[in-house]
N, C-alpha and C positions, 0 to 999 in steps of 0.2 A: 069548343072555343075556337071563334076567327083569328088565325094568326094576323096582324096588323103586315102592311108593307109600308114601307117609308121609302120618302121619293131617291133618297142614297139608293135602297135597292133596284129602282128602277132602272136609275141613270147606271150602276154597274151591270144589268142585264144586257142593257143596251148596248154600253162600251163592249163587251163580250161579244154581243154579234156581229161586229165590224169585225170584215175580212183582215189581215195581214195587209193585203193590200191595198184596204183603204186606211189603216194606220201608216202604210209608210207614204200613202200621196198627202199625210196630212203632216206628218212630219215635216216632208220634201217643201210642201208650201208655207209651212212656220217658219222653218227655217229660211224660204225665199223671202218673206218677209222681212225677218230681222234685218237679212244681209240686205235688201235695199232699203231699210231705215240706217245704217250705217254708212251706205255708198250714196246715200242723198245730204250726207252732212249729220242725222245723227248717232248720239255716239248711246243710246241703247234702247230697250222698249220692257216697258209693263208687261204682267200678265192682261192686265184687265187692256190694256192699250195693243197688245197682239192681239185680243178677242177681237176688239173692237174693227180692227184693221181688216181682220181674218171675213169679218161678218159683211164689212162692205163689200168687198171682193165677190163676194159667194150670197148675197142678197139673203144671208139663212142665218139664222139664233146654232151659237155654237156656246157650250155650257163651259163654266170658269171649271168644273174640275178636267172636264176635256183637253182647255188649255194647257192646265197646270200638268197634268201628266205626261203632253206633248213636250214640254218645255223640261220637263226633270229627266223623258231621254234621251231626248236630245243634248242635256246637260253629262248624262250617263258616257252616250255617245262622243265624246269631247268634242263637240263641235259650239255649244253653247259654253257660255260661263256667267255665275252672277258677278254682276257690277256692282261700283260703292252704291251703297243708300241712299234715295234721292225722294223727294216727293212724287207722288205718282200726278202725271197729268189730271187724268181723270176725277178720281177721288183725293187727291192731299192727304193722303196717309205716308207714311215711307214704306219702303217699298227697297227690293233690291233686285234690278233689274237684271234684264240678259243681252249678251252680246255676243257677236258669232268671236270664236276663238281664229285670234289671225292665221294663216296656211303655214307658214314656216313653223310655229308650238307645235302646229296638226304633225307635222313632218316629223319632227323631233321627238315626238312622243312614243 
């Protein structure tokens, strides 16, 4: 019998062979993101609206669960946080966004 692979397996084969290294320049770049969507006047960003941002920058397809994992250690890390509930730009679903954690929380923690 052919054991079946489904594309979940694929995309965590993949995430597994990125270096450490290139997990933390993507980190490093999420998170520059966010912070200048905040230091340009907004006050947070989507997952699907970080991809999006992520992708122009870098002219390359970067996959939502890629994002979403960047973004929950980043959350892990305390340097993100989710925001209230808002409709997503993109799609109109709700959605609860992310915002860098201001430096003096970071201090005190």
């Amino acid at each position: 019998m052919i054991e079946a692979v489904t594309t979940t397996d694929t995309r965590a084969e993949a995430f597994a062979k990125q270096s450490c290294e290139q997990l933390a320049r993507l980190q490093r770049e999420m998170l520059a993101i966010v912070q200048g969507v905040v230091r340009n006047g907004g006050k947070d960003i989507s997952a699907r609206e970080l991809g999006q941002r992520w992708e122009a920058l870098h002219n390359k397809r970067i996959g939502e669960g890629t994002v979403s994992s960047t973004i929950n250690k980043l959350i892990a890390k305390g340097v993100l946080v989710r925001g209230q509930a808002r409709p997503c730009a993109v799609t109109g679903n709700t959605i609860k966004p992310v915002l860098p954690v201001a430096q003096q929380e970071r201090l005190l923690a």
